[in-house]
C-alpha positions as CSV (number, residue, x, y, z in Angstrom):
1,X,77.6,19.7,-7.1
2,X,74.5,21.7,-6.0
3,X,72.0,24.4,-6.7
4,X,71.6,27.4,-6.0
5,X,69.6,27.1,-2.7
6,X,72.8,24.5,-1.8
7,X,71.6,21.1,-2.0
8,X,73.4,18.9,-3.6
9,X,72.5,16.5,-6.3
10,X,72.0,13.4,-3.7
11,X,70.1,15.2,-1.4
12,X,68.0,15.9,-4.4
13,X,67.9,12.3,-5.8
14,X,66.9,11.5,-2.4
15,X,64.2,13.5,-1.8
16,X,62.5,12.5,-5.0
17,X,63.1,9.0,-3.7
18,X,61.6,9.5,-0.9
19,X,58.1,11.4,-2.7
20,X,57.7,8.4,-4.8
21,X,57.7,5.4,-2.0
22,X,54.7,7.9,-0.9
23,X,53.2,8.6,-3.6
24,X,53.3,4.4,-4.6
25,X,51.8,3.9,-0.8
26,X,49.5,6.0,-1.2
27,X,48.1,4.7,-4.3
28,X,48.1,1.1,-3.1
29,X,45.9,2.3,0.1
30,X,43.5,3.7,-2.4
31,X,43.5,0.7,-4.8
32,X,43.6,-1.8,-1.7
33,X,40.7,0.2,-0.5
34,X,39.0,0.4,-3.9
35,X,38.9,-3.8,-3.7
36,X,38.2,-4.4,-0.4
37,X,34.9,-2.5,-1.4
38,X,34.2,-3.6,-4.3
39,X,34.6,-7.5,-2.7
40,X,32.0,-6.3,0.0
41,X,29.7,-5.4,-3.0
42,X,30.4,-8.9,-4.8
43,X,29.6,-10.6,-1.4
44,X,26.3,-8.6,-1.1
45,X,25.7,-9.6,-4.5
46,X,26.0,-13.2,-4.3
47,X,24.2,-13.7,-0.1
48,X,21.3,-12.0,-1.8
49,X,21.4,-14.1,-4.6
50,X,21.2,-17.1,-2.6
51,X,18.2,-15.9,0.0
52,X,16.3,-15.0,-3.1
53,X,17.2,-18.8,-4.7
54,X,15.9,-20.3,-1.4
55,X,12.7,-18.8,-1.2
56,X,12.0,-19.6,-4.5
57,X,13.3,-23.6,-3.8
58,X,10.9,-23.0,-0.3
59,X,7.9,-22.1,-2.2
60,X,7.8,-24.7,-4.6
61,X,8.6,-27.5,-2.2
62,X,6.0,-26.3,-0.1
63,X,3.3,-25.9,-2.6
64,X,4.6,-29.6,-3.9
65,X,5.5,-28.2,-7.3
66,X,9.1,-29.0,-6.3
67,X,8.4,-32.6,-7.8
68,X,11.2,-33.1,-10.9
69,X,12.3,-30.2,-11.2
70,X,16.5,-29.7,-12.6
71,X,18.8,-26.8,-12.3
72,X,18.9,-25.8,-16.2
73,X,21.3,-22.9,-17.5
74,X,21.0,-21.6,-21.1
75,X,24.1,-19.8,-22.6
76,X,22.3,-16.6,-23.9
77,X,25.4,-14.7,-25.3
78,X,28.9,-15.1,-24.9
79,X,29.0,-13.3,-21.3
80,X,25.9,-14.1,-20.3
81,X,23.6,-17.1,-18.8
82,X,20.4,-17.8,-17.6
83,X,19.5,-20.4,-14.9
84,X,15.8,-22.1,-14.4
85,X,14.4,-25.5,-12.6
86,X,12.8,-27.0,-15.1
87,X,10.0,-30.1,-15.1
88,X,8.7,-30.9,-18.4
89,X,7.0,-28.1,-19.6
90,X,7.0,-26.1,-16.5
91,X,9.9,-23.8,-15.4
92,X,10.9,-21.5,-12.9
93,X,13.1,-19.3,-13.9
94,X,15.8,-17.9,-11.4
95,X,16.4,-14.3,-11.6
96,X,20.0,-13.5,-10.4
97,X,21.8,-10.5,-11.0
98,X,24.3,-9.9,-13.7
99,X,27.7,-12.1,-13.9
100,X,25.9,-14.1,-10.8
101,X,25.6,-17.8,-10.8
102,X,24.0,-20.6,-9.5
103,X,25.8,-24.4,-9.1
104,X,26.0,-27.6,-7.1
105,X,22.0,-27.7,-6.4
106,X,21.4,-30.9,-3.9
107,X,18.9,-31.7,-2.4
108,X,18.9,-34.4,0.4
109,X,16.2,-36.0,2.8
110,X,15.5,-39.5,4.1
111,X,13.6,-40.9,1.4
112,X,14.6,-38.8,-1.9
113,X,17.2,-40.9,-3.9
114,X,18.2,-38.5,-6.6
115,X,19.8,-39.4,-9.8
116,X,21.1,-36.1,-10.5
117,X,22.0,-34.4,-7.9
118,X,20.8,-30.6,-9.7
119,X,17.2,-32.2,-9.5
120,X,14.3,-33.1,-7.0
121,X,12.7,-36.6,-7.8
122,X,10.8,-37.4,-4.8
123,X,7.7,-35.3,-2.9
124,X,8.6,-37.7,0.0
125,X,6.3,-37.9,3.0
126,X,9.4,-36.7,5.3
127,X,8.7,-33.3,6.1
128,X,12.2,-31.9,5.9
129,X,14.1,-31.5,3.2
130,X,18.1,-30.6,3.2
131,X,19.2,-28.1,0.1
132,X,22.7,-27.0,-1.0
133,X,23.8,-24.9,-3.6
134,X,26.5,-22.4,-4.2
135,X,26.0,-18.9,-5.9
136,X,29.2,-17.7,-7.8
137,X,30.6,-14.6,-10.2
138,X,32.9,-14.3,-12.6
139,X,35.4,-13.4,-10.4
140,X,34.8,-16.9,-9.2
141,X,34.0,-15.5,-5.8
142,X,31.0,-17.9,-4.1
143,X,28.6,-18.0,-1.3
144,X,27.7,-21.4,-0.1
145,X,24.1,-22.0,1.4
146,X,23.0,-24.7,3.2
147,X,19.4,-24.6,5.0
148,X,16.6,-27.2,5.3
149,X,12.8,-26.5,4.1
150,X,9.8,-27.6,6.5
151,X,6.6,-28.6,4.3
152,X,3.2,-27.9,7.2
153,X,1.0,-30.7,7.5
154,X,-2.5,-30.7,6.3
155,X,-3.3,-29.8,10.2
156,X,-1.2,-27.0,10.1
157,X,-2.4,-25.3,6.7
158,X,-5.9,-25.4,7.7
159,X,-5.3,-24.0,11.2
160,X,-6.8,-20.4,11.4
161,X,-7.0,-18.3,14.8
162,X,-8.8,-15.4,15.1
163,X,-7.6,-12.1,16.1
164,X,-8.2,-11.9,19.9
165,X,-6.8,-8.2,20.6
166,X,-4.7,-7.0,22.9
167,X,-4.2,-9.7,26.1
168,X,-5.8,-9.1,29.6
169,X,-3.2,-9.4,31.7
170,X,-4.2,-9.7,35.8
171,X,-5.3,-6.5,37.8
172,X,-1.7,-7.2,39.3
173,X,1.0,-8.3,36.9
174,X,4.1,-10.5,38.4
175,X,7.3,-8.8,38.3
176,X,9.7,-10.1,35.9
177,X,12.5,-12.6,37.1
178,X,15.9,-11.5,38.2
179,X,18.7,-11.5,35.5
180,X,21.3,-14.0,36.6
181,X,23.8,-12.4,34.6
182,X,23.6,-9.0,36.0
183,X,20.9,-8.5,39.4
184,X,20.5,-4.6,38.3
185,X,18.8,-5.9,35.1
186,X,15.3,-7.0,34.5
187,X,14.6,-10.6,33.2
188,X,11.8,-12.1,31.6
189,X,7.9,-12.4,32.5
190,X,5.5,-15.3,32.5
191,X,1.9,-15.1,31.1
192,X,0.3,-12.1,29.7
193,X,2.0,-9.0,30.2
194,X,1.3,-5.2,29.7
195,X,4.0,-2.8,30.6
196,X,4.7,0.6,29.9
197,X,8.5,0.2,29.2
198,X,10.1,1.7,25.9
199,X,13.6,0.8,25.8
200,X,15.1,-2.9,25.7
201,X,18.4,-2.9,25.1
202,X,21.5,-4.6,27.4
203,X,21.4,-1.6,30.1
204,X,17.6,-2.3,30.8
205,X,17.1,-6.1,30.0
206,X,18.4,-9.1,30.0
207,X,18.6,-10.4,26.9
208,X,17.4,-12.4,25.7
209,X,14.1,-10.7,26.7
210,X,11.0,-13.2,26.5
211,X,7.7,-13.5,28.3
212,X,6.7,-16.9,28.3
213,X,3.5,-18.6,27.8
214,X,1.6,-15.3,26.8
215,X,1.3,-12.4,24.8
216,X,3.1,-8.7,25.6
217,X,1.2,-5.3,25.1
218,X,3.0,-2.2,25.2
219,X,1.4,0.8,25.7
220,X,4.0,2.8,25.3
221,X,6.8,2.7,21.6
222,X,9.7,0.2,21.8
223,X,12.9,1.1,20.7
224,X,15.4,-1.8,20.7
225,X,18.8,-1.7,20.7
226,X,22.3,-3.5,21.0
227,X,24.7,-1.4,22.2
228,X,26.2,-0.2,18.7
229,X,26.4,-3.8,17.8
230,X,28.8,-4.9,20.5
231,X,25.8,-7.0,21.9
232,X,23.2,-9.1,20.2
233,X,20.2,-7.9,21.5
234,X,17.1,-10.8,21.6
235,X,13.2,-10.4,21.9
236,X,10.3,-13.0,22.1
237,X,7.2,-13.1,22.8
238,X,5.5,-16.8,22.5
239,X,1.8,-15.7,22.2
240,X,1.3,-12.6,20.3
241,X,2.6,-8.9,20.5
242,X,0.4,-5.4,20.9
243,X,2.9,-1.8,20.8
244,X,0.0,0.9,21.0
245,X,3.0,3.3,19.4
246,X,6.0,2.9,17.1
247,X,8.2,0.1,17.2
248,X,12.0,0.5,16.2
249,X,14.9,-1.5,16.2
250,X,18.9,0.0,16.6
251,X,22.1,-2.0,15.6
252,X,21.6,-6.1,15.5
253,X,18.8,-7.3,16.7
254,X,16.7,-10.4,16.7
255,X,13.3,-10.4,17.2
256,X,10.6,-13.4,17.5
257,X,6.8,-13.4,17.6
258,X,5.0,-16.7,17.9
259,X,2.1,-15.7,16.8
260,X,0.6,-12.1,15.4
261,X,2.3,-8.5,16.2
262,X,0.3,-5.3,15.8
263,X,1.6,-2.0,15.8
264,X,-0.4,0.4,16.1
265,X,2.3,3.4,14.9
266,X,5.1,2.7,12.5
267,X,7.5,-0.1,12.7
268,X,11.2,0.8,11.8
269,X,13.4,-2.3,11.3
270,X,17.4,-1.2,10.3
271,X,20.8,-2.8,10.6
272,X,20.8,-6.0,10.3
273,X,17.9,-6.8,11.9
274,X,16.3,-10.5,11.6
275,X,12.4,-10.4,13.0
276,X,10.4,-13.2,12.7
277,X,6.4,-13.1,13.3
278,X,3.1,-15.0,12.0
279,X,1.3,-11.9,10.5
280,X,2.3,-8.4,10.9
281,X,-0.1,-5.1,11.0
282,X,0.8,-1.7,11.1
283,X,0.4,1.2,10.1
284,X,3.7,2.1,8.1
285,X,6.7,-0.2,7.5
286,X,10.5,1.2,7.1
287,X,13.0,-1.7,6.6
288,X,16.9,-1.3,5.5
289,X,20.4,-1.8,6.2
290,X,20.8,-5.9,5.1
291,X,17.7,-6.4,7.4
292,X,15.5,-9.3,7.0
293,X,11.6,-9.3,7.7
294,X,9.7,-13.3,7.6
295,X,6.0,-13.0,8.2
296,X,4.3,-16.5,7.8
297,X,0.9,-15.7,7.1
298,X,-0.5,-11.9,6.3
299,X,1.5,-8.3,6.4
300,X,-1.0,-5.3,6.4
301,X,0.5,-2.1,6.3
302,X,-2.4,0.6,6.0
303,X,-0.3,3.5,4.6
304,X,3.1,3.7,3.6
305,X,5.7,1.2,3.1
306,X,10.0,1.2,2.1
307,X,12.0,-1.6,1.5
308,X,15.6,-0.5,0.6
309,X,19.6,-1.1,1.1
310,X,19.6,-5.0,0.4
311,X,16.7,-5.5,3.3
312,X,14.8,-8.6,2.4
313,X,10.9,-9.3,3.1
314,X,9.3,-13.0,2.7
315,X,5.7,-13.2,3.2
316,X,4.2,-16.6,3.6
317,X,0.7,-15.9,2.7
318,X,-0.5,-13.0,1.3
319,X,0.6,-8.9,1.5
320,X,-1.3,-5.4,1.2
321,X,0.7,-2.4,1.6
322,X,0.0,1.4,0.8
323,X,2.4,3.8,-1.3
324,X,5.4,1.2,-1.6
325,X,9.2,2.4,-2.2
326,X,11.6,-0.7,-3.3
327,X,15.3,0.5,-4.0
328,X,18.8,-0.5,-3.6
329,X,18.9,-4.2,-4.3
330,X,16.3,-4.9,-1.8
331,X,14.1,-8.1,-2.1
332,X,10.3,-8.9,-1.6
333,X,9.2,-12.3,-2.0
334,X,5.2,-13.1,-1.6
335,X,3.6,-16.7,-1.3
336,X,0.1,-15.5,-2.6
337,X,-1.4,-12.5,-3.9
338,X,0.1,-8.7,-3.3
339,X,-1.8,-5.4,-3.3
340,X,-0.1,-2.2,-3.4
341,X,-3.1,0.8,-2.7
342,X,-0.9,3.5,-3.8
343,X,1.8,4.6,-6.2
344,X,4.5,2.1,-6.6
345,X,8.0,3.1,-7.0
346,X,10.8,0.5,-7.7
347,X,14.4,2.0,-8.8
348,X,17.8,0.4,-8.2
349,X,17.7,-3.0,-8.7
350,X,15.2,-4.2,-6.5
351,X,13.4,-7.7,-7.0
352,X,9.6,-8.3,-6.1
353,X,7.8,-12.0,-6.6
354,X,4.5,-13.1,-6.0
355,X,3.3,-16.5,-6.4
356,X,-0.4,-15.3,-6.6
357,X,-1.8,-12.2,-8.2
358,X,-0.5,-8.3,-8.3
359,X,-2.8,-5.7,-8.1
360,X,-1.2,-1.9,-8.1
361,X,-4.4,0.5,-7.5
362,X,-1.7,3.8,-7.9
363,X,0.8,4.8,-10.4
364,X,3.4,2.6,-10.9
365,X,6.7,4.0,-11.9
366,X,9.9,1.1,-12.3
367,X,13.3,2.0,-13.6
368,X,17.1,1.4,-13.7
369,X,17.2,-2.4,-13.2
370,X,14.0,-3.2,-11.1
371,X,12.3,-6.2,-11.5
372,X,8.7,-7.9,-11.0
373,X,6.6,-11.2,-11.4
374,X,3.5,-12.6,-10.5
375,X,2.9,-16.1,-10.9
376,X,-0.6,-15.2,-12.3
377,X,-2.0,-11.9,-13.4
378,X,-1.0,-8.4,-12.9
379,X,-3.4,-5.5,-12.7
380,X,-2.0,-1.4,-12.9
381,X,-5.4,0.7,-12.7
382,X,-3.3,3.7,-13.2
383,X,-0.3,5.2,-15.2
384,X,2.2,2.4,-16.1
385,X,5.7,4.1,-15.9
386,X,8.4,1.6,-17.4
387,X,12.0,3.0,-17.9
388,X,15.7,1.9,-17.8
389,X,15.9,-2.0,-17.8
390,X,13.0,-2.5,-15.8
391,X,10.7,-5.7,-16.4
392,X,6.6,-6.6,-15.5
393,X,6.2,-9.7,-16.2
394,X,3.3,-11.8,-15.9
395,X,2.4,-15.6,-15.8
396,X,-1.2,-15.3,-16.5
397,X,-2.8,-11.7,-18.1
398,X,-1.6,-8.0,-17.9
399,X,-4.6,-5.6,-17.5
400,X,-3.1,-1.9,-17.6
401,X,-6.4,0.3,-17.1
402,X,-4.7,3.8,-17.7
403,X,-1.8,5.2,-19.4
404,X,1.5,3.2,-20.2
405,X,4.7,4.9,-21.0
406,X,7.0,2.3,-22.0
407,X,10.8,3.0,-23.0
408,X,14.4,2.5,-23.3
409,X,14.9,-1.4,-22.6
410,X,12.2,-1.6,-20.1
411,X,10.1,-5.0,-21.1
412,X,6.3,-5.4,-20.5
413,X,6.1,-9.5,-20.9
414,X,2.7,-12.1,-20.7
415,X,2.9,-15.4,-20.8
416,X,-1.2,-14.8,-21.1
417,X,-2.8,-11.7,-23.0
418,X,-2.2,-7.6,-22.4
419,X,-4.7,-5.7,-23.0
420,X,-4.2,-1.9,-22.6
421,X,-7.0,0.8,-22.3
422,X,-5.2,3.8,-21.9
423,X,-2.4,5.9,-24.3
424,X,0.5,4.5,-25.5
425,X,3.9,6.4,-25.1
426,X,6.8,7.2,-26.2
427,X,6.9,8.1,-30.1
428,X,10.6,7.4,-30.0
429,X,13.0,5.1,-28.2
430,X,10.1,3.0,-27.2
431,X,10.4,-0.6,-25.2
432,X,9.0,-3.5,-25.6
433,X,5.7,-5.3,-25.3
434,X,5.4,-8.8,-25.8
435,X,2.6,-11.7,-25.0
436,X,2.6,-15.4,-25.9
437,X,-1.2,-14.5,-26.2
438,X,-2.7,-11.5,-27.8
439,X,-2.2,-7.7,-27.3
440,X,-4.9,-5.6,-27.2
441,X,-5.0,-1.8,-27.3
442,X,-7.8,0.9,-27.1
443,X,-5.6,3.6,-28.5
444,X,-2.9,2.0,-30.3
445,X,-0.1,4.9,-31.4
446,X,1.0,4.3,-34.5
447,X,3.4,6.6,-34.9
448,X,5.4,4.8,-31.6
449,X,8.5,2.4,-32.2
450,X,7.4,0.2,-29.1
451,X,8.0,-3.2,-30.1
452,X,4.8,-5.2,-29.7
453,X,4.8,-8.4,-30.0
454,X,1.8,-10.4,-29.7
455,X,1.6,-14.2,-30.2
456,X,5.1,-14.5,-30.2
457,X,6.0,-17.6,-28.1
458,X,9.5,-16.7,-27.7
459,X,8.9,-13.7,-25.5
460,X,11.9,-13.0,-22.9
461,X,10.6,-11.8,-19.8
């Protein structure tokens, strides 16, 4: 049998054979495709989970407030947990992202006998402390992490050096060693150094690129870069670092600083970048791309600063910044106080943490999922922009010395008093205020649905 255009009825049964095997391939590439992704998402979700977990674990042990505390999770709804180290009456609570865990908390040094192994019973004298734990979803996908925490000695904290500028390096510096790997390459210097150089990257350096036993200034910018990430590119400096322009980093790099680094331009640190430095000044900060910034002591950035793209900032003292951006899962974890001079903008589902006080001199605008707390009190001396599910939260007081629009799911928590001076909006489809203390406000809007909660002990931050 066949058609009019001649084919028969098995050429036609086999061509539609033939258009669905396709059509099923193609499909499977695009599903296949569609999980791969959303596994690299899930992975993100959890390795950011755990850094966050360990600098939280860090700072208590090295403030000594580490001292019996338990992994603790509370069953909030039938999807959803919470997880906290609690001691008594204190807690810490652990804020992961949705459907993440946390599980198998150890914690192991040479003198800690634990009875559980999910707590910490002993602020030994050892100085090191082994911790494992495992971050996990509900896909019951997990990220293992296992690091050791250094607590400083009393020497240590109480060493301060003064700034001593830029190095003086002799009327005629020493050339820098020949690069055993490749004799076309430059290798390192010794002693203070001031070249003019601006690119450090496997064509022009050795790597890794150190001067040893003094500082480096640059009076040129520095772009470094690793060869589209075929080569890990390395930089150290074991006194401090001067760049009289911008400094920015290309592709995987690793960067170390013994002691200060000031930029005088901007410093641009992207894909997956790891730089580590005592205390950092310049005059703007970009940092993205799974990148990671660890600043011991101070960071000063005079004007503006962007965290973003699952980039992750420790500080280990405390951190002033201008007009601050914090977006796409990116994480900002400060020992001590934090001052933002401009308008704050958090959106995403970006996570900031202080152990001291927050001060935001600008308007501060937080939506979507952001989230921020300060271990003591919070200050906004202009507008107070809250939308989405965004939280403020606050162990000590919340001063907000302006306006405060407040809305959707957005929370405004105090485990102290809030006292508000400005107007209060939205009439409708108003957040949440809530304080274990009281709530006071100059020009309360009565006609407003905002929940406010004062007194109310139970408040969920």
């Amino acid at each position: 049998m066949s058609n009019e255009k001649g084919f028969t009825l098995v050429e036609l049964l086999a061509g539609l054979l033939l258009f669905s095997i396709v059509t099923i391939a193609a499909v499977s590439l695009v599903v296949q495709s569609m999980h791969n992704s959303a596994n690299a998402e899930a992975t993100n979700s959890l390795r950011n989970d755990a850094t966050y977990v360990t600098q939280v674990l860090r700072s208590a042990y090295e403030n000594g407030t580490l001292d019996g505390m338990c992994l603790e999770e509370d069953q909030v709804s039938h999807n959803s947990k919470t997880y906290k180290l609690v001691s008594g009456e204190k807690e810490i609570d652990l804020l992961l992202s949705d459907r993440n865990g946390i599980k198998d908390l150890q914690f192991t040094s040479d003198e800690s006998e634990n009875t559980r192994s999910e707590c910490f019973n002993s602020q030994s004298e050892t100085q090191t402390l082994q911790v494992k734990f495992t971050t996990f979803n509900d896909r019951d996908e997990t990220f293992v992490l296992d690091t050791a925490f250094y607590k400083p000695t009393e020497e240590e904290l109480n060493l301060s050096i003064a700034d001593p500028g830029p190095p003086i390096p002799p009327e005629i510096p020493s050339p820098p060693s020949q690069c055993k790997e490749n004799p076309g390459l430059k290798g390192d210097y010794y002693g203070d150094t001031k070249i003019n150089d601006s690119v450090y990257a496997p064509w022009t350096y050795c790597s890794p690129f150190t001067v040893h036993n003094g500082s480096l200034w640059v009076t040129n910018s520095v772009n470094l870069n690793s060869n589209g990430n075929k080569d890990l590119f390395e930089f150290n400096v074991e006194g401090f670092l001067f760049v009289d322009n911008d400094f920015r980093t290309d592709n995987s790099t690793r960067i170390n600083v013994q002691k200060d680094t000031d930029i005088k331009g901007s410093i641009t640190l992207v894909s997956n970048t790891i730089m580590n430095t005592r205390a950092l000044k310049a005059n703007s900060l970009t940092f993205e791309h799974v990148s990671i910034l660890n600043v011991m002591e101070n960071l000063n950035i005079l004007q503006s600063a962007i965290f973003k793209t699952n980039s992750i900032l420790n500080v280990g003292s405390s951190m002033s910044l201008g007009s601050t951006t914090v977006q796409n899962s990116a994480v900002v974890n400060v020992k001590e106080n934090m001052t933002i001079n401009g308008n704050m903008l958090l959106t995403g589902t970006p996570k900031v943490l202080t152990g001291g006080n927050a001060l935001f001199k600008g308007e501060y605008l937080s939506e979507n999922n952001s989230q921020v707390e300060a271990a003591k009190d919070v200050t906004v001396e202009k507008k107070l922009n809250l939308k989405g599910n965004s939280k403020l939260y606050a162990k000590g007081n919340i001063s907000i010395n302006s306006d405060i629009n407040i809305q959707d799911e957005a929370l405004l928590v105090s485990d102290g008093d809030i006292h508000i001076k400005g107007n209060i909006t939205p009439n409708n489809g108003g957040g949440t205020i809530c304080a274990k203390g009281s709530i006071t406000m100059d020009n309360p809007n009565k006609s407003s649905d905002i929940k406010i909660l004062p007194n109310d002990q139970k408040c969920q931050k």
